[in-house]
N, C-alpha and C positions, 0 to 999 in steps of 0.2 A: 806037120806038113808045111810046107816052103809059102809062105804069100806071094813070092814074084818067082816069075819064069822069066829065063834070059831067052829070049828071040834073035836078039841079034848080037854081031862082036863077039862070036863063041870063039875067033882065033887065038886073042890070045894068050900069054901063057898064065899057065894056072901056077898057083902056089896055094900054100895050108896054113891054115890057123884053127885056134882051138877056141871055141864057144862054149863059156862055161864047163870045160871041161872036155867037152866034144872034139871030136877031130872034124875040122870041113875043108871043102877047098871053095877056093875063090879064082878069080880071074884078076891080071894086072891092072890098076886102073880103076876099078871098082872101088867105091865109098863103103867105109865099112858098114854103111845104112845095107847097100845092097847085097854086100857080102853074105850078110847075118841073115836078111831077109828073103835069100835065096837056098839059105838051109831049114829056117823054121818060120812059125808065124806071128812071133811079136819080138819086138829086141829087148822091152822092160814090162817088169810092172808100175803103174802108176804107184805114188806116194801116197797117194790122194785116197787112197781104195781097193789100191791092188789091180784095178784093170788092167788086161795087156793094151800095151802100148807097141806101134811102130811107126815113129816117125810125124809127123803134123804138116810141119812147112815146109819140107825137104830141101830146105835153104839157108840153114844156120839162124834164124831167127826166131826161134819159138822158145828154145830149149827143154821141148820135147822128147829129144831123141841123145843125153848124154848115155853112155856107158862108160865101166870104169875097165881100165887095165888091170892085168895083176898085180903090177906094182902100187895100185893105186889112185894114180894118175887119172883123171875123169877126159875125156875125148868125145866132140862132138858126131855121132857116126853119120851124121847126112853127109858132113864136108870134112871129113879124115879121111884118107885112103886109108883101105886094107895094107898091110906090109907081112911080108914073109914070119911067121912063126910067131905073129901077134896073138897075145894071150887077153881077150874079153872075158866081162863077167857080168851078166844081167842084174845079178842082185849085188849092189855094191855092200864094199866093206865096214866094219862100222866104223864110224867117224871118231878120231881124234877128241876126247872131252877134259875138262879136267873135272875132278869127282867132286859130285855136287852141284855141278853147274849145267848148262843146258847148252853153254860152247861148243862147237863144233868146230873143223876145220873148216876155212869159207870154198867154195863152188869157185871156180874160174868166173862169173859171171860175176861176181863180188868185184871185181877188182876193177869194172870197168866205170870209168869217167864221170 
């Protein structure tokens, strides 16, 4: 079941994306925080424990709310827009290692300053 109902700005236009596999629609415009969380009721599980998760500071600041593309690619969904035939996945892919070691690929958050 959806955690947000859209009230308002239902004009305009819709387009599809796939959630985990899912087919949804979305609205132009809309954060893929909103998108996701206007189909179901959490965007991930925590790492931490498995809790569902959606969302914290809904302002790019927490990094609460990453999801990955199917390419792999990780996207923050408060502050990404949804895009036409965009392919999410709640449960990310496994990481990049080399064997035996405990490396992984680094998080977009790695790289900063």
């Amino acid at each position: 079941m959806a955690i947000l109902k859209r009230l308002a700005e239902t004009g305009r236009p819709p387009l599809t994306f796939t959630f985990d596999g899912r087919a949804c629609t979305a609205l132009a415009g809309d954060t893929v925080l909103t998108a996701v969380l206007t189909q179901v009721d959490h965007l991930r599980h925590s790492e931490f424990g498995g809790a569902p998760r959606a969302g914290f500071c809904m302002m790019g600041a927490c990094q609460d709310c990453w999801v990955q593309l199917e390419d792999g690619d990780r996207v923050r969904a408060c502050s990404t827009y949804i895009e036409p035939g965009m392919r999410l996945q709640s449960v990310p892919l496994a990481p990049a290692s080399t064997p035996g070691s405990l490396a992984a690929t680094a998080w977009p958050e790695d790289d900063a300053p």
